[in-house]
N, CA, C and O atoms as a GROMACS GRO file, in nm:
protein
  528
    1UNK      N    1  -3.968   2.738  -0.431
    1UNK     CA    2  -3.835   2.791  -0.453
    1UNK      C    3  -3.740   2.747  -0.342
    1UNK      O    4  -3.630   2.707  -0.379
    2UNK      N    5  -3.768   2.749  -0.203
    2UNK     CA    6  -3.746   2.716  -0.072
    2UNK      C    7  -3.665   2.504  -0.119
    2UNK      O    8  -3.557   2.452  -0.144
    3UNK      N    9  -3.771   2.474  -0.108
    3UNK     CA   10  -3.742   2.366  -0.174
    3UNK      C   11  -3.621   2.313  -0.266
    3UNK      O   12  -3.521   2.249  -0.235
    4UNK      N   13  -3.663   2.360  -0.386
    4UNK     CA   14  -3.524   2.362  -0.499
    4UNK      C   15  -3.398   2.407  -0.434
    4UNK      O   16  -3.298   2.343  -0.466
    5UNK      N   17  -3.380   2.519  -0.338
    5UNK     CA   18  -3.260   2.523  -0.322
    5UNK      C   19  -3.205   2.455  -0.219
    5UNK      O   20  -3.086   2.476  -0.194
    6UNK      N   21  -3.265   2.380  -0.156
    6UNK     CA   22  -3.250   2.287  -0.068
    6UNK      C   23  -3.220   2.149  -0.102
    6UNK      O   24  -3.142   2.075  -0.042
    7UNK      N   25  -3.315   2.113  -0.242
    7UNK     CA   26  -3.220   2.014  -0.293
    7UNK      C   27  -3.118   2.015  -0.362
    7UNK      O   28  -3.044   1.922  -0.397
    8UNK      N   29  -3.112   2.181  -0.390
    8UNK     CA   30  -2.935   2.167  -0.472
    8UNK      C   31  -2.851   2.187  -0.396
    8UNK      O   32  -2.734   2.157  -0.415
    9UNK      N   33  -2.908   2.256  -0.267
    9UNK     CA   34  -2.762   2.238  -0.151
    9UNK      C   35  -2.734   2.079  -0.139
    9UNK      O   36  -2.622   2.030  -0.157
   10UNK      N   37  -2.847   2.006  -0.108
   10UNK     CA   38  -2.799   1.847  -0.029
   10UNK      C   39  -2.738   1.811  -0.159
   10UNK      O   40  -2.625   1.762  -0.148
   11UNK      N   41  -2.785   1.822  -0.282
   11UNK     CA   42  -2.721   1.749  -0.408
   11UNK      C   43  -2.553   1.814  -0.418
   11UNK      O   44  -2.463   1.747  -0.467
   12UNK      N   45  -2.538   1.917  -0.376
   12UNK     CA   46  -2.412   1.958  -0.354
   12UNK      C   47  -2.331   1.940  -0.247
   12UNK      O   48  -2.210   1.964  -0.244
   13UNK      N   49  -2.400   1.896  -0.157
   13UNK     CA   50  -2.316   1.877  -0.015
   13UNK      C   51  -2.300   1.690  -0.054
   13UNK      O   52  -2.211   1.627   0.004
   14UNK      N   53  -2.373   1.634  -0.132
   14UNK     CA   54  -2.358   1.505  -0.106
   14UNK      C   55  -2.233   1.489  -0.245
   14UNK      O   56  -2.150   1.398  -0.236
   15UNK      N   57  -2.232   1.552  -0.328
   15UNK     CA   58  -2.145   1.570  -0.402
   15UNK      C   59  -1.953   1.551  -0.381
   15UNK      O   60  -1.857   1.486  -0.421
   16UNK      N   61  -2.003   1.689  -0.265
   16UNK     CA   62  -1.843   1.679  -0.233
   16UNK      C   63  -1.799   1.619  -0.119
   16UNK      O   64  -1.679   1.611  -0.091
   17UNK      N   65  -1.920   1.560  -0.024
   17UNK     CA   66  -1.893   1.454   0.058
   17UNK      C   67  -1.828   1.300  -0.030
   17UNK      O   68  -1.742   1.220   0.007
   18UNK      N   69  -1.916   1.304  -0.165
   18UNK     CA   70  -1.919   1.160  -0.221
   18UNK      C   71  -1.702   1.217  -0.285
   18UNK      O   72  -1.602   1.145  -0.275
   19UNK      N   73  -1.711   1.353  -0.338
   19UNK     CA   74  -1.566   1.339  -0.375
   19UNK      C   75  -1.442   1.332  -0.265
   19UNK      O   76  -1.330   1.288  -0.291
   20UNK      N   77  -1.480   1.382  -0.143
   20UNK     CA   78  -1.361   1.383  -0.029
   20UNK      C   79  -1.333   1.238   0.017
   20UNK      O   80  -1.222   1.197   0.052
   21UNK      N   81  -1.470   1.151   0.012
   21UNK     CA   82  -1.441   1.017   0.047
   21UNK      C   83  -1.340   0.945  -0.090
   21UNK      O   84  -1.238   0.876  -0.086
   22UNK      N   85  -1.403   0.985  -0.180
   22UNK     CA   86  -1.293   0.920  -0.273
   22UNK      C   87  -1.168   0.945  -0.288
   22UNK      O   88  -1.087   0.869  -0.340
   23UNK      N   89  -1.139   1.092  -0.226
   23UNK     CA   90  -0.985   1.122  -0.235
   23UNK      C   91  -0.923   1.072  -0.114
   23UNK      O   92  -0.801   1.082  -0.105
   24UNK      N   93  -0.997   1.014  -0.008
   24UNK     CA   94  -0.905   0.970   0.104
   24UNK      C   95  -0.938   0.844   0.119
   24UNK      O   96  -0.849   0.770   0.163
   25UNK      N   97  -1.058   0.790   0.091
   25UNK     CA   98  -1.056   0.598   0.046
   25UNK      C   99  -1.026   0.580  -0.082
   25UNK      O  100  -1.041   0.666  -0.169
   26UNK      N  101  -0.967   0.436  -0.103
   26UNK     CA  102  -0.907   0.399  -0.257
   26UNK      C  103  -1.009   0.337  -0.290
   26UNK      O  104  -1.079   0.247  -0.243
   27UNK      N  105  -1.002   0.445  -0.442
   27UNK     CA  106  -1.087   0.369  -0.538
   27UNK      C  107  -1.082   0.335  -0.664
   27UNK      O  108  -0.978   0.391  -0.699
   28UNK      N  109  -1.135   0.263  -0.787
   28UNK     CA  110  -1.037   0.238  -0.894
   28UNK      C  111  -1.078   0.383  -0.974
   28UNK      O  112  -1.042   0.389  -1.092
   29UNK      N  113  -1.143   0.487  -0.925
   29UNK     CA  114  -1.183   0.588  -1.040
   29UNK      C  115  -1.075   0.692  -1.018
   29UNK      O  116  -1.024   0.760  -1.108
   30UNK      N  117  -1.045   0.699  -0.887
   30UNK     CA  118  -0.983   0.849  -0.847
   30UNK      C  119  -0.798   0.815  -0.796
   30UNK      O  120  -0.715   0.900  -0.764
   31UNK      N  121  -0.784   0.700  -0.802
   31UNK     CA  122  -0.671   0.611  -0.765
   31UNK      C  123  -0.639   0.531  -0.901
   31UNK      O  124  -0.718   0.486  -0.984
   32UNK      N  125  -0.477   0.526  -0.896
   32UNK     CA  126  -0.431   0.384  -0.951
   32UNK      C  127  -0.478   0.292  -0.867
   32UNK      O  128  -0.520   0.308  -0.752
   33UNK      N  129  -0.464   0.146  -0.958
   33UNK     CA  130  -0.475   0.063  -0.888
   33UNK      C  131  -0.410  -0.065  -0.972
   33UNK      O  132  -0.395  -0.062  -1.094
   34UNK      N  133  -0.375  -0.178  -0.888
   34UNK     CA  134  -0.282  -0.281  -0.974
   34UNK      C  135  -0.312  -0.401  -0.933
   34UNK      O  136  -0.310  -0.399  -0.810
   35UNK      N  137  -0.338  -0.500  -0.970
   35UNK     CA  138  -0.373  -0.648  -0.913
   35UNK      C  139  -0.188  -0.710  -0.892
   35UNK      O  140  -0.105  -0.736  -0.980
   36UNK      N  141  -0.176  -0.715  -0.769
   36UNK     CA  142   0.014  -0.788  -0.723
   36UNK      C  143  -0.039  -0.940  -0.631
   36UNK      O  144  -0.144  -0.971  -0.575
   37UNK      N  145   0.074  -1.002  -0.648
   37UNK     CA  146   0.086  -1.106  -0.578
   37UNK      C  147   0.165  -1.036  -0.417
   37UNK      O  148   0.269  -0.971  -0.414
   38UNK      N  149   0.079  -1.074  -0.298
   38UNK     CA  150   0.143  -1.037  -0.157
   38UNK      C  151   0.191  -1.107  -0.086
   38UNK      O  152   0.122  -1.192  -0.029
   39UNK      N  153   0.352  -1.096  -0.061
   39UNK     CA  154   0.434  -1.236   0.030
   39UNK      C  155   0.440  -1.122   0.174
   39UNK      O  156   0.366  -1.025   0.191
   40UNK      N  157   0.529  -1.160   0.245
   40UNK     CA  158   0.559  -1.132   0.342
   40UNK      C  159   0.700  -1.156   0.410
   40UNK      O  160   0.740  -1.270   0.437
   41UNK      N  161   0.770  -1.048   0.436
   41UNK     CA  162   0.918  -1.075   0.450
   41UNK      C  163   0.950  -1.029   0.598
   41UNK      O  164   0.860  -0.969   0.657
   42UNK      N  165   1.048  -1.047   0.654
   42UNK     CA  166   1.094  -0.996   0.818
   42UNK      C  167   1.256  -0.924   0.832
   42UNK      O  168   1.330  -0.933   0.734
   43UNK      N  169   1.300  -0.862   0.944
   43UNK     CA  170   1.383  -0.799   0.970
   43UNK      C  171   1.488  -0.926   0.997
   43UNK      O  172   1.544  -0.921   1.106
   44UNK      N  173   1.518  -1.031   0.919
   44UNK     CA  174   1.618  -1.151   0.930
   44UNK      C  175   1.728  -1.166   0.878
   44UNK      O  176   1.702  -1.184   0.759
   45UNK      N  177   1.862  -1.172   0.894
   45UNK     CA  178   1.935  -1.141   0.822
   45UNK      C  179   1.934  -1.260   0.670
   45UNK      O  180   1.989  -1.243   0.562
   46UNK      N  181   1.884  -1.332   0.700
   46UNK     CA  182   1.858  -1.490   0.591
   46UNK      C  183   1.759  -1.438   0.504
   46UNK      O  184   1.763  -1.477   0.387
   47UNK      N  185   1.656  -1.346   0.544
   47UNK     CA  186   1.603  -1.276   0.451
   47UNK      C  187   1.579  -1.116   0.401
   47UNK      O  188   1.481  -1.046   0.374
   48UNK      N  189   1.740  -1.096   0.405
   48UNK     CA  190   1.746  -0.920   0.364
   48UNK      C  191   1.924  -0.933   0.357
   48UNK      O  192   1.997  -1.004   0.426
   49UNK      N  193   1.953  -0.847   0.260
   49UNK     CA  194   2.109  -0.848   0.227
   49UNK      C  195   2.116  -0.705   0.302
   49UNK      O  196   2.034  -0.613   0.308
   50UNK      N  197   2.332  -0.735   0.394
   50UNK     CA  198   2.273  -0.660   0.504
   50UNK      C  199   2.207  -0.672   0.591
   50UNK      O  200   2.143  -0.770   0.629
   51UNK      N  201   2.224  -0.495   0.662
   51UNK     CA  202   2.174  -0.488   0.779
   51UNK      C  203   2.023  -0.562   0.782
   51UNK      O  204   1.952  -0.522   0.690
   52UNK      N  205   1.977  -0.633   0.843
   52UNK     CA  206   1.812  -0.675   0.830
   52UNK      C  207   1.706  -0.537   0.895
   52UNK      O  208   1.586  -0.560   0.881
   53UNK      N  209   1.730  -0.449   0.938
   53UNK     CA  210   1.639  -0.303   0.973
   53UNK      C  211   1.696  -0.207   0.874
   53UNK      O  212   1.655  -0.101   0.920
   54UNK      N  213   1.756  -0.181   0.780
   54UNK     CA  214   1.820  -0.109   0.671
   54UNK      C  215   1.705  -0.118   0.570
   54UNK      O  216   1.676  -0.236   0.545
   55UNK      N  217   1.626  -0.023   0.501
   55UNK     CA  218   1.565  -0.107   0.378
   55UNK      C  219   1.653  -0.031   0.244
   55UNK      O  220   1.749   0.045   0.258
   56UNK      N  221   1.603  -0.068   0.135
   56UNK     CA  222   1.644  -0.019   0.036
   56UNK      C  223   1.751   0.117   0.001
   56UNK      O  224   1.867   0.118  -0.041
   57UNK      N  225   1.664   0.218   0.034
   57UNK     CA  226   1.682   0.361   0.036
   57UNK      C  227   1.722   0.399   0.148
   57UNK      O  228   1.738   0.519   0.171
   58UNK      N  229   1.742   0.317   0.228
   58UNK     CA  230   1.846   0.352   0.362
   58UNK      C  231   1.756   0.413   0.447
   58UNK      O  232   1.789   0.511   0.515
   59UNK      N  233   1.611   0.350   0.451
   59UNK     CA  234   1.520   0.377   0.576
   59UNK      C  235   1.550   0.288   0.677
   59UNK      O  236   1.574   0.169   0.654
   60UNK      N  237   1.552   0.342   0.800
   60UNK     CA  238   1.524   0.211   0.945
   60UNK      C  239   1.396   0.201   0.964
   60UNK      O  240   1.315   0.288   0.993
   61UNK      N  241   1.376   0.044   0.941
   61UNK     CA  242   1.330  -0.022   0.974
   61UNK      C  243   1.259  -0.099   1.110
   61UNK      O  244   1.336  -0.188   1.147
   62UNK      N  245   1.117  -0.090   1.209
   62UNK     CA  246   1.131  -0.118   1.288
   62UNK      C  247   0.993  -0.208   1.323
   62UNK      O  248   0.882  -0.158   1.306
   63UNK      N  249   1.003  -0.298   1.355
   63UNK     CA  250   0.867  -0.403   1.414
   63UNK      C  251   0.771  -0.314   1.446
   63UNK      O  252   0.773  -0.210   1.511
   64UNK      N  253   0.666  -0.386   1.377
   64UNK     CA  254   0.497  -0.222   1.339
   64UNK      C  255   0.470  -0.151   1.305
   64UNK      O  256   0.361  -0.097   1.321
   65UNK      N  257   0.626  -0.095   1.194
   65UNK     CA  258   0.617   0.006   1.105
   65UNK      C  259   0.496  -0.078   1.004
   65UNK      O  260   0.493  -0.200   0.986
   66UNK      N  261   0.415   0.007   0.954
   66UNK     CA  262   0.348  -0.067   0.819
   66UNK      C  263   0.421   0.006   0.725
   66UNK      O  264   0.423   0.125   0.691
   67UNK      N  265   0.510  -0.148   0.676
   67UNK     CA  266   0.536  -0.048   0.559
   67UNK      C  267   0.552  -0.190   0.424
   67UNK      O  268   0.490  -0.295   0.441
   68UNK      N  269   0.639  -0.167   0.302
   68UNK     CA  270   0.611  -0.268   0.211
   68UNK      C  271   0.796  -0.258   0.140
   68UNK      O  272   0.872  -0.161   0.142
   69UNK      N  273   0.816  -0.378   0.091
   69UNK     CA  274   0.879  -0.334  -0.043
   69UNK      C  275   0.798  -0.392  -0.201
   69UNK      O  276   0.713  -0.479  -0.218
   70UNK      N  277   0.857  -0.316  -0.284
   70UNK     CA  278   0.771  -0.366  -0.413
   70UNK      C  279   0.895  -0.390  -0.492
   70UNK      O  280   1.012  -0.352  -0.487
   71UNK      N  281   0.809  -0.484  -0.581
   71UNK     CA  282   0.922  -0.543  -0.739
   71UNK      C  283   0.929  -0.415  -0.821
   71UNK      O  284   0.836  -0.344  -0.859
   72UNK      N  285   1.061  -0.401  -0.839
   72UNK     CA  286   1.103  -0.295  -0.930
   72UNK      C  287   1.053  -0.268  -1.055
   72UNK      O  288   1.078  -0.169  -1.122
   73UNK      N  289   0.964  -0.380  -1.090
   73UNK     CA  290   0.886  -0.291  -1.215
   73UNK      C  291   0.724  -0.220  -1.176
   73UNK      O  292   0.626  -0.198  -1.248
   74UNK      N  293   0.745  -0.201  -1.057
   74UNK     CA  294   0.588  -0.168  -1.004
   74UNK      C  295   0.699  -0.013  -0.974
   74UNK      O  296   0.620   0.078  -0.949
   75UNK      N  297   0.820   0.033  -0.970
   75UNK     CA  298   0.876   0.159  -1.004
   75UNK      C  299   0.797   0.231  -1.077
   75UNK      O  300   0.722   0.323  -1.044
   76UNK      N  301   0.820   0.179  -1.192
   76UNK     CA  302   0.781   0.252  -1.316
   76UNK      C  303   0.632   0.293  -1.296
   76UNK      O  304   0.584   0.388  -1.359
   77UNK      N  305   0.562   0.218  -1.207
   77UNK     CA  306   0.454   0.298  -1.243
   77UNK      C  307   0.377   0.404  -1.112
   77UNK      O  308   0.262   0.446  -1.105
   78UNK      N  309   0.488   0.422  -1.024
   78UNK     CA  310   0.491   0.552  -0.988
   78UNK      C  311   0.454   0.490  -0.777
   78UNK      O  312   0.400   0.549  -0.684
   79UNK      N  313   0.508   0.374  -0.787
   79UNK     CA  314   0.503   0.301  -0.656
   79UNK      C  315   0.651   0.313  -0.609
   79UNK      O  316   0.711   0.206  -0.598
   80UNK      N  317   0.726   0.444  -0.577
   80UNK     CA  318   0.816   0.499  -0.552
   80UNK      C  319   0.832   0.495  -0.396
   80UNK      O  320   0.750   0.475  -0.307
   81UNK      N  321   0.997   0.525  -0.391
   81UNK     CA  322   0.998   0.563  -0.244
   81UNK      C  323   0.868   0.643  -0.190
   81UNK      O  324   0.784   0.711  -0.249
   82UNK      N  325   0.889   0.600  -0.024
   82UNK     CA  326   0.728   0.719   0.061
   82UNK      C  327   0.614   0.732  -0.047
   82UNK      O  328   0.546   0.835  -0.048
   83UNK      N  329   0.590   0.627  -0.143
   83UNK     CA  330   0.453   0.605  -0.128
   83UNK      C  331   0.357   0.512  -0.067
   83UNK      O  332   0.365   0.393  -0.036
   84UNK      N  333   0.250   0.616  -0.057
   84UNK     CA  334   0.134   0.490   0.050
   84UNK      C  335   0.055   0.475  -0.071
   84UNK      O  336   0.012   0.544  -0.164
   85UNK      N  337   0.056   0.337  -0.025
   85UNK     CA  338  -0.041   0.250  -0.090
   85UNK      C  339  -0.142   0.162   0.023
   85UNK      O  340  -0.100   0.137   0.136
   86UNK      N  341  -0.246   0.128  -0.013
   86UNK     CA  342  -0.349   0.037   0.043
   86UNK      C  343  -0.309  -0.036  -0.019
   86UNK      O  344  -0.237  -0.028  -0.118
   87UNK      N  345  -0.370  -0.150   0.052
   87UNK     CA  346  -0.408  -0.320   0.036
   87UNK      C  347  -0.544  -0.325   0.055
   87UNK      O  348  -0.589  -0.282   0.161
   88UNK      N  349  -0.637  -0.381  -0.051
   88UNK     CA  350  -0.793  -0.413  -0.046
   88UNK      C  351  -0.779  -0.529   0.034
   88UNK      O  352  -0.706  -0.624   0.004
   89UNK      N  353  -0.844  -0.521   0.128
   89UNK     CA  354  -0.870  -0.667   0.205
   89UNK      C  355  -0.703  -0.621   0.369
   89UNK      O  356  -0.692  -0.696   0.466
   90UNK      N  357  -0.644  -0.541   0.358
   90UNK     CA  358  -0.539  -0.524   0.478
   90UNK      C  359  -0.567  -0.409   0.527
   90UNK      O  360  -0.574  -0.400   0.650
   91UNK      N  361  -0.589  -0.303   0.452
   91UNK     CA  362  -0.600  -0.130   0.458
   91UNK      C  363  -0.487  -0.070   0.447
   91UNK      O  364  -0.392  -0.103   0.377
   92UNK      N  365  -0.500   0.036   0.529
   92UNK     CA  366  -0.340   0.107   0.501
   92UNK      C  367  -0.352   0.218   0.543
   92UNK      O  368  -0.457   0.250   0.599
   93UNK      N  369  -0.265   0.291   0.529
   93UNK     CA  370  -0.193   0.336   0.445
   93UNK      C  371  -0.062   0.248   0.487
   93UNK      O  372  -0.043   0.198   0.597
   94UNK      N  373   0.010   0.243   0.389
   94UNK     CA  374   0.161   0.121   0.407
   94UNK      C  375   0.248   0.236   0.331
   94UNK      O  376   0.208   0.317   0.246
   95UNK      N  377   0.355   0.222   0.376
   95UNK     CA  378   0.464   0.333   0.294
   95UNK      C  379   0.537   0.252   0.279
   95UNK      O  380   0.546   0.153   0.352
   96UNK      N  381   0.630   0.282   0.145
   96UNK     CA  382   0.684   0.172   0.012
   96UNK      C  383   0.819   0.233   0.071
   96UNK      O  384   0.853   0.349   0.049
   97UNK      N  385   0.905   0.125   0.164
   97UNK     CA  386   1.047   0.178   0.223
   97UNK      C  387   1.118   0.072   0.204
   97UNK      O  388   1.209   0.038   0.279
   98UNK      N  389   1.073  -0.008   0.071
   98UNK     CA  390   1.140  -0.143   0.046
   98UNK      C  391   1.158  -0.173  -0.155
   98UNK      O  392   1.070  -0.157  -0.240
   99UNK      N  393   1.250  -0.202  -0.168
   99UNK     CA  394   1.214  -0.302  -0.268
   99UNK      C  395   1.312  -0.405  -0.294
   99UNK      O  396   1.414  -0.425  -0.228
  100UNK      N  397   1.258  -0.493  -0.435
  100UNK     CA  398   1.274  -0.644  -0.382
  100UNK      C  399   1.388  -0.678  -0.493
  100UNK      O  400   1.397  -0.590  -0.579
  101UNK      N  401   1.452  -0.759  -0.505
  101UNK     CA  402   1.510  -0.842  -0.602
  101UNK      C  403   1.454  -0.778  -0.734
  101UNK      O  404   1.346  -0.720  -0.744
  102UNK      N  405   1.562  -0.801  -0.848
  102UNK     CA  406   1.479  -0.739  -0.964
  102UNK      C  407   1.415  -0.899  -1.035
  102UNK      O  408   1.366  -0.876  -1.146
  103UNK      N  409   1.406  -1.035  -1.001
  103UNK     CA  410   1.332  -1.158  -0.996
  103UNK      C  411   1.225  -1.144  -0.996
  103UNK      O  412   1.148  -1.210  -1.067
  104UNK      N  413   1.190  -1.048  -0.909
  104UNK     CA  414   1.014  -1.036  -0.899
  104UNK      C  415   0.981  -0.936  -0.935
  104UNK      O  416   1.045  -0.831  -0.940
  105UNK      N  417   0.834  -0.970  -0.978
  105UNK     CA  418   0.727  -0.895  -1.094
  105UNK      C  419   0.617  -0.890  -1.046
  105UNK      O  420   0.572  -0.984  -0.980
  106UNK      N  421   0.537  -0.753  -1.074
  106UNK     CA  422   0.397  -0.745  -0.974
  106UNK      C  423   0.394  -0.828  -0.861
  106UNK      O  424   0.336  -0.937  -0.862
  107UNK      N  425   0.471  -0.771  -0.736
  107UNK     CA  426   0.482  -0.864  -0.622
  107UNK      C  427   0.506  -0.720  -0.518
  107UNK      O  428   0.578  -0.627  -0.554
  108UNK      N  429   0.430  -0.719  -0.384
  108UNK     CA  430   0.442  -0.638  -0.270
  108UNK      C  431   0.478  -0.771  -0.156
  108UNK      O  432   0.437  -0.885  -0.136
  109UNK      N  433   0.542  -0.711  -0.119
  109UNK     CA  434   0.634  -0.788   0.012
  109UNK      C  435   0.576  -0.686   0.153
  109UNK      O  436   0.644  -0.590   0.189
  110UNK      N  437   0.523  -0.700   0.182
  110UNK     CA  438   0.453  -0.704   0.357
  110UNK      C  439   0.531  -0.679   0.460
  110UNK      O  440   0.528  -0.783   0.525
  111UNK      N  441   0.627  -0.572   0.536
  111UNK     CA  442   0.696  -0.630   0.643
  111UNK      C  443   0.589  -0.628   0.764
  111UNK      O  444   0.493  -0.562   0.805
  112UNK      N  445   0.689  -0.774   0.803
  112UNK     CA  446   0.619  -0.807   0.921
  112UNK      C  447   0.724  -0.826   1.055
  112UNK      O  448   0.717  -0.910   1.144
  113UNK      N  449   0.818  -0.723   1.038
  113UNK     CA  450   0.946  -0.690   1.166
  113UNK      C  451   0.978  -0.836   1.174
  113UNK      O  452   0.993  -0.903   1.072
  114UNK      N  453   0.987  -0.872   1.262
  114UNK     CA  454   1.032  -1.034   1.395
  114UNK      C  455   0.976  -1.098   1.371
  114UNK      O  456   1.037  -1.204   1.380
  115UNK      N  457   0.857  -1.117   1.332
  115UNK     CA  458   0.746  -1.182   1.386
  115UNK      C  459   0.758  -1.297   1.265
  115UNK      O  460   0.670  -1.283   1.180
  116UNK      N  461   0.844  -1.402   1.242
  116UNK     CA  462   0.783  -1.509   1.148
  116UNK      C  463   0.752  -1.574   1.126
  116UNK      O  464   0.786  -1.640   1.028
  117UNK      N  465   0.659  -1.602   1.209
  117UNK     CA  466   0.485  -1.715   1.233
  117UNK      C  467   0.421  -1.638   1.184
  117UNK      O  468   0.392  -1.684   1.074
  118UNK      N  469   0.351  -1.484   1.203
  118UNK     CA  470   0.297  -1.457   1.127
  118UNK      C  471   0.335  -1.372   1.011
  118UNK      O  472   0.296  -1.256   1.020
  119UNK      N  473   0.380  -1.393   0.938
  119UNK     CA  474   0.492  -1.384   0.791
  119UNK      C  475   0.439  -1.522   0.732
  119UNK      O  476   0.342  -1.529   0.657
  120UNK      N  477   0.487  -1.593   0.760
  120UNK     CA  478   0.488  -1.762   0.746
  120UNK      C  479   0.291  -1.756   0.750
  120UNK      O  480   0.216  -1.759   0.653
  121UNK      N  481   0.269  -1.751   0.840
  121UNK     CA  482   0.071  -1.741   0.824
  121UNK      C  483   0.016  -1.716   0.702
  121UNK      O  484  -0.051  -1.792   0.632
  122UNK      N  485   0.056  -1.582   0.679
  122UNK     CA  486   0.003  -1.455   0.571
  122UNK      C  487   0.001  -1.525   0.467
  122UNK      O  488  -0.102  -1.528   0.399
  123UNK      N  489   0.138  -1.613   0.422
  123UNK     CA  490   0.161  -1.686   0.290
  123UNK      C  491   0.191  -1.639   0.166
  123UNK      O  492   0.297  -1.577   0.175
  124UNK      N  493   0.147  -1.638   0.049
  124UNK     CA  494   0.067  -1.597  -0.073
  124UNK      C  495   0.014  -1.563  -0.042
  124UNK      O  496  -0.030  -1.606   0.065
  125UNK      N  497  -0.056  -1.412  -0.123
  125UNK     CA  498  -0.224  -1.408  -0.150
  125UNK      C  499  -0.207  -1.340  -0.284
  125UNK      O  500  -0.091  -1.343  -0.325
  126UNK      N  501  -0.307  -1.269  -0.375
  126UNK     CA  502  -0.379  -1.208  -0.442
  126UNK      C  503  -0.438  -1.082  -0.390
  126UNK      O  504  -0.530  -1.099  -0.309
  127UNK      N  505  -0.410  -0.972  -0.414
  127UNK     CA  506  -0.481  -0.833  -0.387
  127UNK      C  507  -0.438  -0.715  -0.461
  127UNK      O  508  -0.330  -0.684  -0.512
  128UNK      N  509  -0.561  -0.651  -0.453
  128UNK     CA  510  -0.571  -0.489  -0.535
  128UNK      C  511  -0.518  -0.393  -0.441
  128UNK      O  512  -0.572  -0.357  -0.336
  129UNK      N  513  -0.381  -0.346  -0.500
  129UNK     CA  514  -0.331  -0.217  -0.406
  129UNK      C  515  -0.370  -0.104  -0.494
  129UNK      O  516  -0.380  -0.116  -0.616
  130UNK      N  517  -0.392   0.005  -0.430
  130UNK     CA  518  -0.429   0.137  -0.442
  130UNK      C  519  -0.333   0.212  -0.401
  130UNK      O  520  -0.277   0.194  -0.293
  131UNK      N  521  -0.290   0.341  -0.514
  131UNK     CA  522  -0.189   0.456  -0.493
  131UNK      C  523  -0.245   0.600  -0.524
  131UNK      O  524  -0.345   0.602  -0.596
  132UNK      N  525  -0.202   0.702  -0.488
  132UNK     CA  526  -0.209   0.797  -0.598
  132UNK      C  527  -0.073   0.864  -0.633
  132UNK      O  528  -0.067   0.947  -0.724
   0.00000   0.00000   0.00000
């Protein structure tokens, strides 16, 4: 008897260990998730209309903030102002204090403050962001 309830405690403790990790790591069961193309943009005035530390929604902007803008049809699906999202393969949490041209489609833009060597590095890529 000793036994049995010992494995339904661990079967229960591993339970809601296995659900707390999923609510605070992204995953595709307990999370959205979206396959985007990832560029990388900077605080330049050649690349931002306007102030270049201004974003969208009238956040300031500052070198090491992690944060992103997204293509306006990634709106709609609930990648809103002050949301964090991950990057599979970057981590995160990144807060969405940007968005982009209405030109682009499934696309997250990266800020990378000053820095545009590595902006310019990063390139293109391919990755799975995670929201809830």
């Amino acid at each position: 008897m000793k036994t049995s309830l010992f494995l339904a405690a661990v079967a229960v403790a591993t339970l809601l260990a296995g659900l707390h990790y999923g609510l605070t790591v992204p995953n595709a069961v307990l999370w959205n998730s979206e396959r985007v193309t990832l560029t990388a943009y900077n605080s330049t005035p050649r690349q931002t209309a306007g102030d270049p530390f201004v974003a969208a929604w009238g956040d300031r902007l500052e070198p090491g903030m992690m944060s992103v803008a997204v293509s306006r049809d990634l709106l709609a699906l609930g990648l809103d102002h002050g949301t964090e999202i991950h990057i599979k393969g970057l981590g995160g949490p990144y807060l969405v204090l940007d968005k982009m041209h209405q030109r682009f489609e499934r696309r997250v833009d990266v800020y990378f403050g000053l820095d545009v060597a590595a902006a310019r590095e990063f390139g293109r890529q391919e990755a799975v962001i995670y929201w809830r």
